[in-house]
N, C-alpha and C positions, 0 to 999 in steps of 0.2 A: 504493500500500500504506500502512496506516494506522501509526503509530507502534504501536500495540499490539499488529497482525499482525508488523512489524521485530522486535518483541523475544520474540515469539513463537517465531521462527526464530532467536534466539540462543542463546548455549550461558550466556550468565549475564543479569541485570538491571542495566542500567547506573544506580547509588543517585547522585544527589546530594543534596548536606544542605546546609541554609540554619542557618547559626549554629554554624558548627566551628570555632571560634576556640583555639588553642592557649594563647594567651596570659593568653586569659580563661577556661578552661577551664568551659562547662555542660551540659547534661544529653545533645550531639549528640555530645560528644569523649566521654563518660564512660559512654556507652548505647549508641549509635547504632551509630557509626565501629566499634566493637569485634565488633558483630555482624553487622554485612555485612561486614566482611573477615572471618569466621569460616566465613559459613554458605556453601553452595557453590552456592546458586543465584544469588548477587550479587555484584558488583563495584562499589568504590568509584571512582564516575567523575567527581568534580569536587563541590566545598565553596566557602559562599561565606560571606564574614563581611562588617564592617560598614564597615569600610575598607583602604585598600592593605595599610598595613601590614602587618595582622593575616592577610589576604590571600594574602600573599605569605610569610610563617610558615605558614598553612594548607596550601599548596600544598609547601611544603619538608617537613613535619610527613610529610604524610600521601602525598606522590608523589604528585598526581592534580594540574588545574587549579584553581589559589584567584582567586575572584570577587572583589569589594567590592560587588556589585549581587547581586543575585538575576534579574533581568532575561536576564543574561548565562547563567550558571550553566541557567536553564529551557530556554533556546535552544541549549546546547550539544549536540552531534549526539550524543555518548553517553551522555547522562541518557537513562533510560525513566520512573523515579520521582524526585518530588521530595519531597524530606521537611523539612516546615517543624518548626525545634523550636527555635522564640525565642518573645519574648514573643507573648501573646495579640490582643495590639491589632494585630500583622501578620499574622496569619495572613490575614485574609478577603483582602486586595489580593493575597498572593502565591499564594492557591490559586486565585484566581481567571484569574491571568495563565497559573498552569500548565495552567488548564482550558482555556484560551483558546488555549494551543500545542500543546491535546492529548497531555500526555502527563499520567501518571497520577500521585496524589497521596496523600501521607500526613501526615499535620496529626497532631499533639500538640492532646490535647484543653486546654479546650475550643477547638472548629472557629470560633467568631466571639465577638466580644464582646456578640452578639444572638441571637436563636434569627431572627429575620429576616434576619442574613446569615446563619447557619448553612441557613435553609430556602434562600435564593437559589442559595447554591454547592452545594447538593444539585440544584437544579433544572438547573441549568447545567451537573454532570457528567452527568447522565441526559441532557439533551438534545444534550450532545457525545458520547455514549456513549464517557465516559473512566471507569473505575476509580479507585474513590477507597477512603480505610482514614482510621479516626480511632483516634486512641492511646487507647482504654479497653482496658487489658493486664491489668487483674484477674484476667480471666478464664483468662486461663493460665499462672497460678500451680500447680504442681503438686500442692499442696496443696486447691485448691481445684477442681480437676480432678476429683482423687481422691475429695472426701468428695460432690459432685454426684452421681459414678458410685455409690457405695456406695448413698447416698439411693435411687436408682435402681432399686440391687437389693436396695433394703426393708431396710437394717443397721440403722435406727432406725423403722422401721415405716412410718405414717402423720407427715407434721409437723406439729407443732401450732403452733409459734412459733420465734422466733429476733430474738437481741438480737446488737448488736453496738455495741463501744464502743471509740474509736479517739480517740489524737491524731495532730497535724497537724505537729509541729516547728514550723513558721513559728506566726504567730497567738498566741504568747505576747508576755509583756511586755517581750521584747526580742527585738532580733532584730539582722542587720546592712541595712547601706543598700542590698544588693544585694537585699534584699525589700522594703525600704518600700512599693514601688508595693502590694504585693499587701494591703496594711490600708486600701487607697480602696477602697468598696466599689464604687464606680464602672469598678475596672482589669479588671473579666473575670476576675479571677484569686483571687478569695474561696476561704475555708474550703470551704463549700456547692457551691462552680463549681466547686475543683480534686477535693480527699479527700473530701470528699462525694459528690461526684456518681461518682466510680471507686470509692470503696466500694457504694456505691449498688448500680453496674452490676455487679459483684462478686455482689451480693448477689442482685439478678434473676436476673442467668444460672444462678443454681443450683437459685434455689427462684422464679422465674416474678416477672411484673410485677406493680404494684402495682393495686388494683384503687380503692382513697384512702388520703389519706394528710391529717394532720393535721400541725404544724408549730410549734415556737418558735426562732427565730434571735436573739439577745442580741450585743452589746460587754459585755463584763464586763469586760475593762483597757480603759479609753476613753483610755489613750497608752497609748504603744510608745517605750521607749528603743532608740535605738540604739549600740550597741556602741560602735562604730568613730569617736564623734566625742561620745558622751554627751550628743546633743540627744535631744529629746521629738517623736510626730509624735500628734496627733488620731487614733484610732480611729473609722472610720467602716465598715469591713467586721466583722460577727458574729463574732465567737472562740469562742461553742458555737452547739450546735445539736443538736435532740432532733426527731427526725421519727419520727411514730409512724402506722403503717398496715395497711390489711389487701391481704394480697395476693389475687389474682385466684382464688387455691386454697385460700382462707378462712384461709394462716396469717396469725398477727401478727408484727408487724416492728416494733424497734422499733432506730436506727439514734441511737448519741450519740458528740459528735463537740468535739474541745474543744481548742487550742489549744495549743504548748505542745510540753512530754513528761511522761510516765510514772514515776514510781516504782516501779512495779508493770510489765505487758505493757502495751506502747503500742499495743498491740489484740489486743482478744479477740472471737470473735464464736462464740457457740453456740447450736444449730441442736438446737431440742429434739424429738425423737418418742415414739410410743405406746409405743416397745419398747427406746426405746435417745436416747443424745445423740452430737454430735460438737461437737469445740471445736478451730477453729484461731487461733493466737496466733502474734504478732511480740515478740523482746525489744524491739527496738529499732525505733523507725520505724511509727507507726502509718497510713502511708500504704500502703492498701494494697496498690498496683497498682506499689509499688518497692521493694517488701522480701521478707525471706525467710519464708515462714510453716511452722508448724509445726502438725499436725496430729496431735490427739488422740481417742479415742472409750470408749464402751461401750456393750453392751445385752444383753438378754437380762436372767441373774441377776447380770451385773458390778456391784459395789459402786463400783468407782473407774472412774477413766479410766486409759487405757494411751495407751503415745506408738504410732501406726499408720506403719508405713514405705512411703512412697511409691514402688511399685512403677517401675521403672527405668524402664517404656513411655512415663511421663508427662516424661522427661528428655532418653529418644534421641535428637530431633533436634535439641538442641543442644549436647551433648555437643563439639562442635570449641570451643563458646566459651569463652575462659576464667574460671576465676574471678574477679567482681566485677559492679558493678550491670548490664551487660550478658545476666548469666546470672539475676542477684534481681533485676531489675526487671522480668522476664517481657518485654522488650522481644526478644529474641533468639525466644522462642516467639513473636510478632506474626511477625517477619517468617518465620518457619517455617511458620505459618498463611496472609502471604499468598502467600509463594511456592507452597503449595500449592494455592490458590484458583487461581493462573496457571495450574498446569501441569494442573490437572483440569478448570477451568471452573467452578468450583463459587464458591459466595459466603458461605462461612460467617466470614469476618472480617471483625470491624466496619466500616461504610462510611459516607458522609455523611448518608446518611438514617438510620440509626440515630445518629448523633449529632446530627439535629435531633429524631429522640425524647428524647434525655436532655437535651438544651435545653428542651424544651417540660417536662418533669419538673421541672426549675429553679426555673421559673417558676412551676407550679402547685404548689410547694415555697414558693416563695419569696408566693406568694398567699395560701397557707392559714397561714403566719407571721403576714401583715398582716392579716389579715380575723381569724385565732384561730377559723374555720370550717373545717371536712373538707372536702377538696377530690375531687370525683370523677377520676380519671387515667383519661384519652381517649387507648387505644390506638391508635383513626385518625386518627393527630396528624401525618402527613405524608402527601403527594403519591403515596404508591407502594403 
């Protein structure tokens, strides 16, 4: 019997998480952990961090078994899912070991530090026939849920365009040393790779893929002070970015993205049509796949916009979790979506081949930057 017929026949999903450290608390204590003890089709069966120590805090923390390997933590008889959510430069070796032990995987995007490993460990869960999920959580954001469905049922008519402008927190002119990495533009972990590319997907899934897109990516602070020690480091990853395109349904898109925070809404994105608008906005946090959004509209003969309330259907099944980024970072809706893919068979939550699509976007993002030519975006961009 295969590992995924096992948990088939179980009464929960046995989670473990790679990078649950108490001590150093990041986004798997502050996200993850809160929403599989929450939700009822999961249990948290075992965390690994980066040494004993912290290890052995994990395991007291959270009552389950603490790793210092991830080796160990894959191989343990009550993981079914493993969930990597460290930096980016580990994911490709640790998703690749979990495919390799056949049990199933969920990667924090992005899924490699290349769309070539990202295509490889797509090919290698299709040909284990293991279940894979990549963290683009945009998309069930309540709010953006909501104004999809409206669009749907024609509240703004036909679309004609839609802008969206967003900061990133990190990527301003200071930061602490626990982001440094992320201003190499070399780390995997860029403006464009992380809040670009989740706004991005954010932005697809409502209103369809891109069919070209044109591009400028800049350093505009060429340093970065840091905080915590008042040295300077080189800017070498982009701090804005203005990607301008036409989607596949002839709307325009135009997506600006900048460093930083807000004075004003650390992101706004409005979604214009023939009969009507809608505008969802963050005060805080213009990332948009970890914050809470808020949703406004009008059409018809409305002069203004009105605040729209997000009908309770889009909240119910996480409702056990409590309040904090578990519930705004739409991470708690991921694992609701893919618990639901288990128990019906169905595949509607993002998987490794769709995050070698948004790798390959990246890149024909990051091509039409260099070149300052329209890039045409090639749907049959993977294997499947």
């Amino acid at each position: 019997m295969s590992n995924q017929q096992k948990q088939a026949n179980r009464k929960k999903i046995g989670v473990g998480i790679i990078g649950a450290s108490p001590s150093n608390p990041g986004w798997a204590v502050a996200a993850h952990i809160p929403a599989v003890q929450a939700l009822p089709d999961f249990e948290l069966a075992a965390v690994s961090t980066s040494n004993r120590e912290s290890a052995d805090a994990a395991a007291k923390t959270f009552g389950v078994p603490g790793f210092d390997n991830y080796q160990d933590l894959i191989h343990h008889p009550g993981v079914d899912l493993v969930v990597i959510a460290i930096n980016v430069q580990y994911h490709y070796d640790i998703a690749r070991a979990a495919i390799e032990a056949g049990k199933m995987v969920y990667s924090e995007w992005p899924l490699g530090m290349s769309t070539e490993q990202a295509q490889d460990l797509a090919d290698r869960a299709k040909e284990a026939g293991v279940r894979t999920f990549i963290g683009l959580q945009a998309r069930y954001s309540p709010a953006i849920q909501h104004a999809r469905d409206l669009i749907h049922q024609g509240y703004i008519g036909d679309v004609l365009a839609t802008t969206l402008s967003g900061t990133a927190l990190i990527w301003g002119p200071v930061t602490i040393r626990k982001f440094a990495y992320t201003y190499d533009v070399n780390s995997g972990a860029t403006m464009l790779a992380s809040a670009g590319i989740h706004a991005i997907d954010g932005l697809n899934e409502v209103l369809g893929d891109y069919a070209s897109v044109s591009a400028k990516l800049e350093v505009r602070h060429p340093e970065v002070q840091i905080a915590d020690d008042g040295t300077t480091l080189k800017v070498t990853a982009p701090d804005h970015m203005a990607v301008i395109g036409t989607l596949e349904s002839g709307v325009l898109a135009t997506t600006l993205y900048r460093g930083g925070t807000s004075r004003d809404f650390d992101l706004r994105w409005e979604i214009i049509g023939t009969e009507g608008e809608l505008v969802i906005t963050a005060d805080f946090n213009g990332n948009m796949q970890n914050t809470e959004l808020k949703l406004r509209g009008g059409n018809g003969d409305d002069k203004t916009l009105s605040d729209i309330v997000i009908p309770s259907r889009y909240t119910e099944d996480i409702m056990a979790i409590p309040e904090g980024p578990a519930r705004a970072s739409n991470i708690g809706k991921f694992y609701a979506s893919l618990a639901r893919d288990l128990r019906e068979g169905t595949n509607e939550t993002p998987d490794f081949a769709h995050a070698v699509k948004r790798h390959r976007l990246y890149d024909t993002i990051m091509t039409a930057s260099r070149t300052g030519v329209a890039q045409q975006v090639n749907r049959t961009n993977t294997h499947y």
